[in-house]
C-alpha positions as CSV (number, residue, x, y, z in Angstrom):
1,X,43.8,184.2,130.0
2,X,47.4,185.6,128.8
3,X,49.2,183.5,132.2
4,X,47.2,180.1,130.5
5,X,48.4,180.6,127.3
6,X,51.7,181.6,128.3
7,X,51.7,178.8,130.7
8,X,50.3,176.4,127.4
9,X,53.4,177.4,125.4
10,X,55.9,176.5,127.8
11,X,54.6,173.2,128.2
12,X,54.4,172.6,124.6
13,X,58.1,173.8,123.8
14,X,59.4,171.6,126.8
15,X,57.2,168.9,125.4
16,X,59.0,169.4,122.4
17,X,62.3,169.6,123.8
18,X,61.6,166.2,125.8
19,X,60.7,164.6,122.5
20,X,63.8,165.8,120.5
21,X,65.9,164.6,123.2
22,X,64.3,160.9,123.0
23,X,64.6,161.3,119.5
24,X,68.2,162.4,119.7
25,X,69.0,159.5,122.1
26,X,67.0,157.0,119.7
27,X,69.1,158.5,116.5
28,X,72.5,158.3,118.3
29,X,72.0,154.8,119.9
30,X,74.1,155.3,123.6
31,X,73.5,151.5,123.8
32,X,75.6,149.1,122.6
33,X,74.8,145.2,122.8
34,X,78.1,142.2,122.9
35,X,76.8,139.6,121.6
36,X,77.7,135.7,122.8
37,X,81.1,134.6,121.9
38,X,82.3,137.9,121.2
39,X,84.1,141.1,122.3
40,X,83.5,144.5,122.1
41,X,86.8,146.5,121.1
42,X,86.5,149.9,121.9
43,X,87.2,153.2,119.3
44,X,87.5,157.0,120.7
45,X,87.7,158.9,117.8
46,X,88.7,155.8,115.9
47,X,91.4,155.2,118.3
48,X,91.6,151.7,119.5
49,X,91.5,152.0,123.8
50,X,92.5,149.5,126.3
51,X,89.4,148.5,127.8
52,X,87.6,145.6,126.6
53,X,83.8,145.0,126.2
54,X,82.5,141.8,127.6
55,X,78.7,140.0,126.7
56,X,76.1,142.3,127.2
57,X,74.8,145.6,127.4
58,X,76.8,148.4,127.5
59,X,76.8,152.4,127.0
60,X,78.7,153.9,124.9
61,X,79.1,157.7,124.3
62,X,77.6,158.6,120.7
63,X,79.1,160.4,118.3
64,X,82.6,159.9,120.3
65,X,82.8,156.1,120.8
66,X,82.5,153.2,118.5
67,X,82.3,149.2,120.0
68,X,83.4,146.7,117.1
69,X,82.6,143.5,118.1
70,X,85.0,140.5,117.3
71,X,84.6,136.8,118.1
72,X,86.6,134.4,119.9
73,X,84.9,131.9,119.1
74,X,86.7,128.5,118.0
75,X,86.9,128.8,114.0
76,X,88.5,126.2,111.3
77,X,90.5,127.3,108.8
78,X,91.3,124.9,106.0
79,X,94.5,125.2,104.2
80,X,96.4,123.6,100.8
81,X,99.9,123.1,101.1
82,X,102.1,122.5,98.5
83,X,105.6,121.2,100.1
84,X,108.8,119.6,99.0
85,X,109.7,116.7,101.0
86,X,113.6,116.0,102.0
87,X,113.8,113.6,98.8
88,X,112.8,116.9,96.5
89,X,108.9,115.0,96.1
90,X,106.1,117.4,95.7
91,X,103.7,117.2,98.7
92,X,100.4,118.3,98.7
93,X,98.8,118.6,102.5
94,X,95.4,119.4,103.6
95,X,95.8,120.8,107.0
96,X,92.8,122.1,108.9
97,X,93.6,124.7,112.0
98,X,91.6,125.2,115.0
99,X,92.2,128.8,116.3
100,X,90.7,131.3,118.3
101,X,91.3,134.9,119.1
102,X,92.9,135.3,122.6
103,X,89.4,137.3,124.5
104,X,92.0,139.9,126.7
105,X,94.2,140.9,123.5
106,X,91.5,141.2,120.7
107,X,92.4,145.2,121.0
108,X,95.5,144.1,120.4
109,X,94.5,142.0,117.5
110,X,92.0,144.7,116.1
111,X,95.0,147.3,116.4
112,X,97.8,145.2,114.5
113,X,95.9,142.9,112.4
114,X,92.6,143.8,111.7
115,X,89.3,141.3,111.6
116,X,88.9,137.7,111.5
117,X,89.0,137.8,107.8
118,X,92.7,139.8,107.9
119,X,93.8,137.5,110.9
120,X,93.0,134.2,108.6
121,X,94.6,136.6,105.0
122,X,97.4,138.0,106.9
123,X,98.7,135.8,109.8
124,X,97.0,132.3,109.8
125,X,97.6,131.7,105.9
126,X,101.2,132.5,105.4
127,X,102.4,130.9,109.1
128,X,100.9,127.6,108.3
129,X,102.3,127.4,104.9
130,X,106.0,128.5,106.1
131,X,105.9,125.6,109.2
132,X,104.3,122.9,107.2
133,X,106.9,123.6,104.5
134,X,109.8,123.5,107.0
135,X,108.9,120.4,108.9
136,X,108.0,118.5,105.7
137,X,111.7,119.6,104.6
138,X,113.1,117.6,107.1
139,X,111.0,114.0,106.0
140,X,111.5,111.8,103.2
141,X,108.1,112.1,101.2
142,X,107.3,108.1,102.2
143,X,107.7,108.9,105.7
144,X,105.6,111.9,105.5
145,X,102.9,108.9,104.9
146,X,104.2,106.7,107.7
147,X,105.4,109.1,110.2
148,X,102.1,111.7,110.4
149,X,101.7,111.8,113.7
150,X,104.9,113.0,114.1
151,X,104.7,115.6,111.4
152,X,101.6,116.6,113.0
153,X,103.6,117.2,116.7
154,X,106.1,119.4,114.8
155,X,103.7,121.7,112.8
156,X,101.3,122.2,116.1
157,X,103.9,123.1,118.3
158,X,105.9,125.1,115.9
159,X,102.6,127.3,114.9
160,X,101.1,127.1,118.5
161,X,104.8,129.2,119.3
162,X,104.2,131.4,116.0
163,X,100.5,132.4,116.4
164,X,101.0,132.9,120.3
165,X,102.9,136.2,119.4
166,X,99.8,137.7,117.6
167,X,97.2,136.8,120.4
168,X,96.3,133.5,118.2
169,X,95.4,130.8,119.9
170,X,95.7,127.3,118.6
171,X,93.5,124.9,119.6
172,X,94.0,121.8,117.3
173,X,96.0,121.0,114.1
174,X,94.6,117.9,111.6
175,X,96.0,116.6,108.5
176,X,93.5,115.9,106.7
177,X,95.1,114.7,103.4
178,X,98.5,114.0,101.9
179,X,98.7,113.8,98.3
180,X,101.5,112.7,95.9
181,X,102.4,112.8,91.8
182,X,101.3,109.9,90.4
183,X,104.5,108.7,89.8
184,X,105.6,108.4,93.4
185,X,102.3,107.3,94.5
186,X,102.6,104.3,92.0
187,X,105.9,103.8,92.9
188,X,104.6,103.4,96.9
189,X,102.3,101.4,95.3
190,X,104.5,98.7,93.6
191,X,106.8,99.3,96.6
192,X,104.0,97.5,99.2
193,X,103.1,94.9,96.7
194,X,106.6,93.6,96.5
195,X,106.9,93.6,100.5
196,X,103.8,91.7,100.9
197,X,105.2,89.4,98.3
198,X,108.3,89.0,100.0
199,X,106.4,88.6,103.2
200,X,104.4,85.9,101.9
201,X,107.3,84.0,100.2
202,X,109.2,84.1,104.0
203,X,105.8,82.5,105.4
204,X,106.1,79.9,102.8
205,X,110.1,79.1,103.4
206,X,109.5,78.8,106.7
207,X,106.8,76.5,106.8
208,X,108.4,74.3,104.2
209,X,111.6,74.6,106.8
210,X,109.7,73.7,109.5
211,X,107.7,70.6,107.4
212,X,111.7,69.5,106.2
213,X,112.8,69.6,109.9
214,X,110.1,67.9,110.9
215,X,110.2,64.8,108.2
216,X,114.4,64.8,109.2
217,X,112.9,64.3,113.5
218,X,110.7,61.2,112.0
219,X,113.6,60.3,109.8
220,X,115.9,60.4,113.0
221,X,113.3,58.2,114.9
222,X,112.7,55.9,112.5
223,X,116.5,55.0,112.0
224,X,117.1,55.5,115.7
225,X,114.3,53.2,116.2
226,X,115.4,50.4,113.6
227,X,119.1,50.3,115.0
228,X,117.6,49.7,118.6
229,X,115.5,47.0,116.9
230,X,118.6,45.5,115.5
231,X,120.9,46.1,118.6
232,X,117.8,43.6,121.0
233,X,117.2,41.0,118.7
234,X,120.0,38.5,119.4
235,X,120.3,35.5,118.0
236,X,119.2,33.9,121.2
237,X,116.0,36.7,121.5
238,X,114.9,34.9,117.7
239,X,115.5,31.6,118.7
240,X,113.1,31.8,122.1
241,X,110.5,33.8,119.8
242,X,110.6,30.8,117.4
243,X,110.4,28.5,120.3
244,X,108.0,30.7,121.6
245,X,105.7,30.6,118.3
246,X,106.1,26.9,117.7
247,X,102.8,25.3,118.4
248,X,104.6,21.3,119.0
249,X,103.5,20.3,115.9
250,X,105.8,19.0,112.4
251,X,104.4,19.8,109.8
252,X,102.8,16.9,107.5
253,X,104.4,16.3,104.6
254,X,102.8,14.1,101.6
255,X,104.0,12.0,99.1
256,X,107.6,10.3,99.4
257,X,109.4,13.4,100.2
258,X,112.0,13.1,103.0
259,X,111.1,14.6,106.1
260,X,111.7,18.5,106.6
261,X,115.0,18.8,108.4
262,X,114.4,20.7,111.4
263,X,117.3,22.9,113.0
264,X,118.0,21.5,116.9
265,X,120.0,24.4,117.9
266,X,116.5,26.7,116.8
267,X,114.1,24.0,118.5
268,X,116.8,24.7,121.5
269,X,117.5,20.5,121.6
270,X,120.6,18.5,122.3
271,X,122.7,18.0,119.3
272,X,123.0,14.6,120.4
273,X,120.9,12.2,122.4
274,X,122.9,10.1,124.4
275,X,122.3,5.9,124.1
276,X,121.5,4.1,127.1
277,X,124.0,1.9,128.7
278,X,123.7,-1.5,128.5
């Protein structure tokens, strides 16, 4: 009877002992999950180590290690900056970033910087204001307006070059807005108006030009035409069209009027008849 209860006890202490131990695993949580689109960073003692968690499941040594998980996930970041252009205007620009955490430096990151929200506070803020305002420098505010794909260029691959050095990665850069006093933006304004206008009155001169050329060609022909006229009709070209149009006929004539005289050298007669002999 003693060996049985003896025998009892033991396997109630180790059934005890089993049970703590779950507990103790349940309570320390060796297992550690990376979640899609992210990475696990990895903390000994709060020390930041080399090795870098991918997605999944993972163990982790309790008590001693910590994972932190940080996304590299493509995030927009909007910013407002307020520029000077090269003709000292006041610019406003709405630029929206594309970025993303390079996935084999986010230790690196972590270790320097700190999370997403210090990366955007600390790194992403300050370098788009300081390129946008340096490029913008360089334009006139009106060609900020004309030339923004070329603004554009300038500030992505001047901030691509800047966030490279802190494991940034830039995927896109989009200005979204540009925004001047109201002033200059009337001043645009009447600027585009009076080009149009000018536009529209050089349409107009030159269709008048080309109407005034045109009337000068029919001119031209006309009088071209008139002194070819004049240069074919001979006096010997009218007299056969009179002969021509003469139908043999005089004309009757009442009342005691002489005869109408008719012109021999038009008819195309002999001034004179000759008499016959006798």
């Amino acid at each position: 009877m003693a060996g049985n209860r003896e025998l009892d006890r033991n396997l109630l202490n180790a059934g005890a002992l089993l049970l703590a131990l779950v507990l103790l695993v349940v309570v320390a949580n060796p297992l550690t999950i990376v979640g899609a689109g992210t990475r696990g960073v990895v903390l000994n003692f709060g020390k930041v180590q080399d090795a870098i968690l991918d997605e999944g499941l993972h163990l982790r040594i309790p008590v001693v290690q910590e994972i932190v998980p940080f996304s590299v996930r493509v995030q927009k970041t909007d910013i407002l900056a307020q520029v000077g252009s090269k003709d000292l205007q006041e610019v406003k620009l709405d630029v929206a970033v594309n970025w993303h955490a390079d996935p084999t430096r986010v230790n690196e990151i972590f270790q320097r910087v700190g999370d997403q929200t210090q990366v955007v506070n600390r790194i992403l803020n300050p370098a788009v204001g300081e390129v946008v305002k340096a490029a913008a420098a360089k334009k006139n505010a009106e060609e900020i307006l004309t030339k923004r794909p070329e603004l554009k260029a300038e500030i992505d691959d001047n901030l691509d070059e800047r966030l490279a050095g802190y494991g940034i990665i830039l995927d896109s850069v989009s200005l979204l807005d540009v925004d001047f006093t109201r002033e200059f933006a009337a001043a645009i304004e009447q600027k585009q108006i009076a080009e149009q206008e000018a536009q529209r009155a050089g349409y107009v001169a030159q269709k008048a030009l080309r109407e005034a050329e045109a009337e000068v060609n029919r001119a031209r022909g006309r009088a071209q035409s008139q002194q070819l006229l004049q240069e074919t009709l001979t006096p010997e070209v009218l007299k056969n069209k009179a002969i021509d149009a003469w139908d043999g006929k005089f004309p009757l004539v009442y009342g005691g009027g002489a005869l109408p005289f008719l012109d021999s050298k038009l008819l195309g007669l002999p001034e004179k008849v000759p008499s016959p002999q006798p």
